[in-house]
KOLLUM-633650 format. One record per residue (C-alpha): residue in three letters; residue number from 1; x, y, z. Coordinates in nm, 3 decimals. Layout:
<nodes>
ala / NUM / X / Y / Z
...
</nodes>
This chain:
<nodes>
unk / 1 / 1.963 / 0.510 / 0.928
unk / 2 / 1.793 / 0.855 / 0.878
unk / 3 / 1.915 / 1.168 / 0.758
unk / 4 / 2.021 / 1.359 / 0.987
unk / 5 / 1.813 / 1.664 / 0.805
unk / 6 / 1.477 / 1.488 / 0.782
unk / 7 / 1.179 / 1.561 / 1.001
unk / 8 / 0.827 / 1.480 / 1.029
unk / 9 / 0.585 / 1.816 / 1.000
unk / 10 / 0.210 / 1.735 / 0.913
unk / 11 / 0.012 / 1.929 / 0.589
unk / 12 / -0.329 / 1.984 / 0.564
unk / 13 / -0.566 / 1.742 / 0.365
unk / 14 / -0.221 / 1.520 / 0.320
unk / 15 / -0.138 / 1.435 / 0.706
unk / 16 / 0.208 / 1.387 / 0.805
unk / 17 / 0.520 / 1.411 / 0.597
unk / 18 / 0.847 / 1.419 / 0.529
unk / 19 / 1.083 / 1.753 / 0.508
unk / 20 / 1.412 / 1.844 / 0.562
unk / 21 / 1.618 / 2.117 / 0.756
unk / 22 / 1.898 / 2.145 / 0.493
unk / 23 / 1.973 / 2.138 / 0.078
unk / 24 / 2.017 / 1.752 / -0.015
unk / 25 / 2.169 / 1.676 / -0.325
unk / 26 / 2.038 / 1.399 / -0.575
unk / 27 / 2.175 / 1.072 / -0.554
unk / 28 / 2.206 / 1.070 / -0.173
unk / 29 / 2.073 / 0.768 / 0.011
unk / 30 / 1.823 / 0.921 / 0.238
unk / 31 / 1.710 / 0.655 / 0.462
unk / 32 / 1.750 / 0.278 / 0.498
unk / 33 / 1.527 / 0.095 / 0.730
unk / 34 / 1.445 / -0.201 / 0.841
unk / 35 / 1.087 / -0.414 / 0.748
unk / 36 / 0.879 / -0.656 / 0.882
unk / 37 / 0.829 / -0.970 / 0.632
unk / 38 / 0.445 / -1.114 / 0.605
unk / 39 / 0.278 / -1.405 / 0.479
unk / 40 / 0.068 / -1.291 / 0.133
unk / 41 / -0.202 / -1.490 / 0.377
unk / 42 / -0.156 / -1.195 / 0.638
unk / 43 / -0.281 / -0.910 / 0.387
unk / 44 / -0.635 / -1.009 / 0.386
unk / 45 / -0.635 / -0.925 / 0.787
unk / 46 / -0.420 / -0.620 / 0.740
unk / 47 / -0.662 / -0.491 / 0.458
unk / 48 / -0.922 / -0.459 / 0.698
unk / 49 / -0.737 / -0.208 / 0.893
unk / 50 / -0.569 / 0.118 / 0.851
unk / 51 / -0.271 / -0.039 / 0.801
unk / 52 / -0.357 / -0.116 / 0.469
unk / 53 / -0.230 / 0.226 / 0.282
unk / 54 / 0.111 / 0.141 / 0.475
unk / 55 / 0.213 / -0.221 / 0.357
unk / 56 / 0.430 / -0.292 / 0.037
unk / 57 / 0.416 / -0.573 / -0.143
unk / 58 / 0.762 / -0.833 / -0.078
unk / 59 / 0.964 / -1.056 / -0.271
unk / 60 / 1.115 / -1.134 / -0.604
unk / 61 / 0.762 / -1.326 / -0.673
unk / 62 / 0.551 / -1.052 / -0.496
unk / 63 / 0.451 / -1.347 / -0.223
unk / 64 / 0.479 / -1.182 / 0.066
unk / 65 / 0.434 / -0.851 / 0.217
unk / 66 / 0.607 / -0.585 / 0.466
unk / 67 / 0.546 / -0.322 / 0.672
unk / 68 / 0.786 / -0.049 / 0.666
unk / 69 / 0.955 / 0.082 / 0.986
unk / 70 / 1.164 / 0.414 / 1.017
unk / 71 / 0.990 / 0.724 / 0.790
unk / 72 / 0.924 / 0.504 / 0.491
unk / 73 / 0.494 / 0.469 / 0.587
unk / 74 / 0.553 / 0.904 / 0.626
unk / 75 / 0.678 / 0.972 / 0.268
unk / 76 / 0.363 / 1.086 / 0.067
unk / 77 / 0.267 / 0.983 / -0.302
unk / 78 / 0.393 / 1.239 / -0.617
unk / 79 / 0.404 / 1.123 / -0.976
unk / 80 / 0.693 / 1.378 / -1.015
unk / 81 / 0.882 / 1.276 / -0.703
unk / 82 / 1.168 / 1.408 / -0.543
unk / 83 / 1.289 / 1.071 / -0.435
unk / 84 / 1.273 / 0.687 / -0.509
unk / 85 / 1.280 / 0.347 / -0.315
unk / 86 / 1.416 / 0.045 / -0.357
unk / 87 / 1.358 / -0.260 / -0.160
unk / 88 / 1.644 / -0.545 / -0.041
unk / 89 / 1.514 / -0.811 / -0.004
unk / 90 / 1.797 / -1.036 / 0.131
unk / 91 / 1.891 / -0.781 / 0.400
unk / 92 / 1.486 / -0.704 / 0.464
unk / 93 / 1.518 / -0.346 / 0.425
unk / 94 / 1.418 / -0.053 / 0.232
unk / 95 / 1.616 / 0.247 / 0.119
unk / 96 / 1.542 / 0.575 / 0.001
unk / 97 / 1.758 / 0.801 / -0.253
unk / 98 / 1.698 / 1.165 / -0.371
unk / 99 / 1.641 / 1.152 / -0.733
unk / 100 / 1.637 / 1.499 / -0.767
unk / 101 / 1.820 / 1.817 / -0.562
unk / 102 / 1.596 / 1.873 / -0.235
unk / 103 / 1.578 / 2.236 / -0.092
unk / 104 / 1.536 / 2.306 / 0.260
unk / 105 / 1.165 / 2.275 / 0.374
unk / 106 / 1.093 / 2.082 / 0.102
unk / 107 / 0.867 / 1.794 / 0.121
unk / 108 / 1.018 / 1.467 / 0.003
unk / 109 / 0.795 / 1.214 / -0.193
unk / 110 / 0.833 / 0.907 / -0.353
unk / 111 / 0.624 / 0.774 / -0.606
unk / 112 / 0.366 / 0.462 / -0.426
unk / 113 / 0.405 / 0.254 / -0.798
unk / 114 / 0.774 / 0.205 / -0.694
unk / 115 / 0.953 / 0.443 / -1.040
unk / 116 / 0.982 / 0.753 / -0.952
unk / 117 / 0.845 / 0.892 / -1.281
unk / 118 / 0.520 / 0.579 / -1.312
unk / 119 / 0.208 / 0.800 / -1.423
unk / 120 / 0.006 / 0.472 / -1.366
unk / 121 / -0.268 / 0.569 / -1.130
unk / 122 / -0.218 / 0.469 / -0.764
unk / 123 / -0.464 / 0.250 / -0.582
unk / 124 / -0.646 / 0.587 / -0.412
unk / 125 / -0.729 / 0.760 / -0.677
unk / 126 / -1.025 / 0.802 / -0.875
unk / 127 / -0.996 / 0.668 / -1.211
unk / 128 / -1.230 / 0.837 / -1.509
</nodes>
């Protein structure tokens, strides 16, 4: 499932993400899409690709890994974002919910260390 107000549009020096055609409230589930569950053995190959900056880490014990389907691998990185995910893992899926009110044209972001407010510096950026 996908908002019906969500589109893909692509910035410069970011690539493509995620807007929206309408006002979204906080607390709205967003998205909810399906994954596709890994061996922790099946990183080391995917590292070596681009795929890399699109696969989450799976599981209560962080022993797998998953590559997100739907927008999910579209939503762009913001230490103050807009929205937040949360993974299932029984049902294998990941959902996104507004955190914040969304205006139209807006970009929606989540945050890449999984809390939507986690200053900790992300994997792709320089640290002093």
């Amino acid at each position: 499932m996908i908002h019906k107000a969500l589109y893909i549009d692509f910035i410069e020096k970011k690539g493509k993400a995620v807007f929206t055609t309408e006002d979204i409230p906080a607390d709205v589930i967003i998205e909810v899409s399906p994954v596709i569950v890994m061996k922790k053995e099946d990183r080391s190959h995917l590292d070596k690709t681009l795929l890399h900056d699109y696969i989450f880490e799976w599981g209560e014990q962080k022993d797998k890994c998953c590559m997100a389907l739907g927008y999910i691998p579209i939503y762009n990185h913001s230490y103050y974002s807009n929205c937040e995910y949360f993974m299932d893992y029984e049902e294998e899926t990941i959902f996104v919910k507004t955190v914040s009110s969304i205006k139209k044209g807006e970009e929606l972001t989540i945050n890449y260390n999984g809390d939507w407010n986690d200053q900790t510096k992300v994997w792709f950026e320089t640290i002093d």
